[in-house]
C-alpha positions in Angstrom: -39.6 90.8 54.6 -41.5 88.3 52.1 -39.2 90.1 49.4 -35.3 88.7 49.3 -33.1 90.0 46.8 -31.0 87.0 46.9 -33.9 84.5 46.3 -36.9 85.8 45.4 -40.2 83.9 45.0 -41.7 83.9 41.7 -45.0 83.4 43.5 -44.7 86.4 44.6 -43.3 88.9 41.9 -46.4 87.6 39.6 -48.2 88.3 42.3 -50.5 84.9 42.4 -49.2 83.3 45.8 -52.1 84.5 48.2 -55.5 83.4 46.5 -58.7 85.6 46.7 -60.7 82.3 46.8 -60.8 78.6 48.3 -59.2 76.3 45.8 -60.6 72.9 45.9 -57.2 70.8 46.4 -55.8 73.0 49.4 -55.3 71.4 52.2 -57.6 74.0 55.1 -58.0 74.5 58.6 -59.8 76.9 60.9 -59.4 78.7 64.0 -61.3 80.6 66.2 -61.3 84.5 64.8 -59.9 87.4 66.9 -59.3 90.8 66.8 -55.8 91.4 63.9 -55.6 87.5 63.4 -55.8 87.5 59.9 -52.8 90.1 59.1 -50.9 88.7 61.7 -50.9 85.2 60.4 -50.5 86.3 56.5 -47.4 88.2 57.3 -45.9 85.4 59.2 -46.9 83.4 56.2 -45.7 85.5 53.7 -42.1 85.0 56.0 -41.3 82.1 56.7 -43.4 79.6 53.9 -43.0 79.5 50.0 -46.0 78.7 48.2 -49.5 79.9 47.5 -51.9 79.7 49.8 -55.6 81.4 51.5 -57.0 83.3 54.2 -60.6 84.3 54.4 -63.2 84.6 57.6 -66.2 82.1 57.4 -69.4 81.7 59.9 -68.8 77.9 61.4 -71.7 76.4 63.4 -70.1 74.4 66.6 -70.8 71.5 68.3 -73.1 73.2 70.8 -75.5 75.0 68.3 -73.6 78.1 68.3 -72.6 80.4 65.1 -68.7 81.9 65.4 -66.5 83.4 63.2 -63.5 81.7 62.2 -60.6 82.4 59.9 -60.3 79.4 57.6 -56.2 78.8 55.9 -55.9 76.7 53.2 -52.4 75.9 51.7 -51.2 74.1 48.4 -48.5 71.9 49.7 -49.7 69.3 52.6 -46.2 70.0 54.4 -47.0 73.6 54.5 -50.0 72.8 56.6 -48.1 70.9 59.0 -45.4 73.7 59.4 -47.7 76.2 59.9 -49.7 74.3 62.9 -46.2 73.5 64.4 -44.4 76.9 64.4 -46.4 79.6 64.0 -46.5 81.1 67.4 -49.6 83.5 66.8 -52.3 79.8 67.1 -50.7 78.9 70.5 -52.4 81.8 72.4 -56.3 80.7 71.2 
């Protein structure tokens, strides 16, 4: 529940903690997209980390001259980036 009674998270009562675009001074990374990724990864987000950050599919061309979709995650703190690589267990099945 991203919502806690007993400490809730300004970011999101105002609203502003998932951005609609990239900002410049996240911090991004991107994996390969598959089918419910992005939903899955903003709700485990939106549980376990505390500040703003982005999701958004983007066409990437790979090392072997072939197009893909992936799903590029940007965050605002540097530490959140490193969390999310570490424990969130939907990127160790891709």
């Amino acid at each position: 529940m991203p919502y806690s009674l007993k400490n809730p998270n300004p970011l999101n009562f105002f609203g502003i903690r998932k951005l609609s675009v990239p900002a410049p001074h996240f911090e991004y990374i991107s994996i390969p997209m598959s089918y419910n990724l992005e939903k899955s990864i903003e709700r485990w987000i939106l549980e376990n980390l505390k500040g703003r950050f982005y999701i958004g599919k983007s066409i990437e061309i790979s090392n072997d001259n072939t197009i893909g979709t992936v799903l590029t995650i940007g965050f605002e703190d540097g530490k959140e980036v490193s969390y999310f690589t570490l424990a969130c267990p939907h990127l160790k099945y891709n």
